[in-house]
TORVO-141911 format. One record per atom (N, C-alpha, C): residue number from 1; chain; atom name; y, x, z. Coordinates in nm, 2 decimals, padded with zeros to 4 digits. Atoms other than C-alpha are relative to their C-alpha. Layout:
BEGIN
seq,mol,atom,y,x,z
NUM,A,CA,Y,X,Z;
...
***
This chain:
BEGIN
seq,mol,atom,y,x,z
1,A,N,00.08,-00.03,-00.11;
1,A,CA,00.30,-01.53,-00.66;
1,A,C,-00.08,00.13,-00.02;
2,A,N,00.09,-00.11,00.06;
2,A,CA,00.14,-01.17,-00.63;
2,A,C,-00.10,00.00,00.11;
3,A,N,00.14,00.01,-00.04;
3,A,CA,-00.20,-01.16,-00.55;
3,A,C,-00.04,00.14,00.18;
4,A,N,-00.01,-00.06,-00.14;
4,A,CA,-00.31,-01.02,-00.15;
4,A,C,-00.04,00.18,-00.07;
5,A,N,00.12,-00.08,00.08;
5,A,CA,-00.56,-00.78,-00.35;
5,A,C,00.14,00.16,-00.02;
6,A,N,-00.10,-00.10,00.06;
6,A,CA,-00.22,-00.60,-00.47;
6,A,C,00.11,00.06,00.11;
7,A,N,-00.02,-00.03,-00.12;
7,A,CA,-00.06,-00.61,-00.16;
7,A,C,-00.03,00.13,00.06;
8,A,N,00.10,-00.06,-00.09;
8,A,CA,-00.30,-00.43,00.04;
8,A,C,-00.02,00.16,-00.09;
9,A,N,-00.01,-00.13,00.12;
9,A,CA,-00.28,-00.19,-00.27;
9,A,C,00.10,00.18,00.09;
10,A,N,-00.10,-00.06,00.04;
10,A,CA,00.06,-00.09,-00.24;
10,A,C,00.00,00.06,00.21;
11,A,N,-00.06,-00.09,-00.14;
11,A,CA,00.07,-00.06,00.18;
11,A,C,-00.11,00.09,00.04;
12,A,N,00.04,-00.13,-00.04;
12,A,CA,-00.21,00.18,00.18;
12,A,C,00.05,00.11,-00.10;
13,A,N,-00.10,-00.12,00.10;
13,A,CA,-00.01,00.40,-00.09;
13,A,C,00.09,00.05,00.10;
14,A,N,-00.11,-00.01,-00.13;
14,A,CA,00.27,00.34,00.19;
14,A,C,-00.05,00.08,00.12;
15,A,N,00.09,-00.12,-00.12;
15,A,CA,00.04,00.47,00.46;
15,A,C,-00.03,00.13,-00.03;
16,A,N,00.05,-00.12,00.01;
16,A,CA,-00.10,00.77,00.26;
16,A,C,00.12,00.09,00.00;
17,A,N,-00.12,-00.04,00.04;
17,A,CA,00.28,00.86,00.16;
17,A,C,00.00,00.08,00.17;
18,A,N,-00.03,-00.02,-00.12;
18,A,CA,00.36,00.86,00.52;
18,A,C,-00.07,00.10,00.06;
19,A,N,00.10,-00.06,-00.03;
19,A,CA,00.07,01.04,00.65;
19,A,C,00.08,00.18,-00.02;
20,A,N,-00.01,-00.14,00.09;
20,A,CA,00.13,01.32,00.39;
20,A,C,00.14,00.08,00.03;
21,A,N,-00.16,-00.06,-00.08;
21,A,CA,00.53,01.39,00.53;
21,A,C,-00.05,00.11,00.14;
***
């Protein structure tokens, strides 16, 4: 089970990624 905390990590990384294209 991975924790929400890490989640929430990774899909604003995904968002900034995105953004930044």
């Amino acid at each position: 089970m991975f924790q929400p905390l890490n989640g929430i990590f990774v899909l604003q990384s995904f968002c900034s990624l995105l953004i930044q294209i």
